[in-house]
N, C-alpha and C positions, 0 to 999 in steps of 0.2 A: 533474476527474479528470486524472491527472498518471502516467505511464510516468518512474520516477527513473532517469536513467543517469549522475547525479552529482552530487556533493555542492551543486555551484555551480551548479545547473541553476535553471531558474523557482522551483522548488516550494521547492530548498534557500534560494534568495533571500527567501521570501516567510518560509520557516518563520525566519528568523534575521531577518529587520523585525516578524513577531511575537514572538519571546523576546525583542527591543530594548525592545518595546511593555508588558510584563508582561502582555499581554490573555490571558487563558483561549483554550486550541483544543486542539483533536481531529484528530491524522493516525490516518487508518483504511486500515492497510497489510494488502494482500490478495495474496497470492503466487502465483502462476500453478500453484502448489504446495502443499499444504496442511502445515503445520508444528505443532508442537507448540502449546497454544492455539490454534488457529485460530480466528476470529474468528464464522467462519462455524459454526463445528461439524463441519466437517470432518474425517475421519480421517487422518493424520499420511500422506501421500502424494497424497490423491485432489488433482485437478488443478480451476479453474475448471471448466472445460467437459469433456467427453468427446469424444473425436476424429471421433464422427459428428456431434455438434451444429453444425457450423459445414462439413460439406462434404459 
């Protein structure tokens, strides 16, 4: 699990040695936000958690 805050971060490094590779993979991108598809099933707003879960 990888927080991106830029192109050339770990994750960017690793995902451009796998497209160098041709190896098959899967980025499973989940937005602190729920967006149009969301992955989860979420409806286009609802957030990971809800503001009492975590305090």
């Amino acid at each position: 699990m990888h927080t991106r805050w830029h192109d050339d971060d770990l994750a960017g490094r690793i995902v451009r040695q796998l497209d160098a590779t041709g190896r098959h993979y899967r980025v499973l991108s989940l937005p602190a936000q729920a967006v149009l598809h969301d992955p989860l099933g979420r409806a286009v707003g609802d957030f990971l958690w809800d503001e009492g879960t975590y305090g």
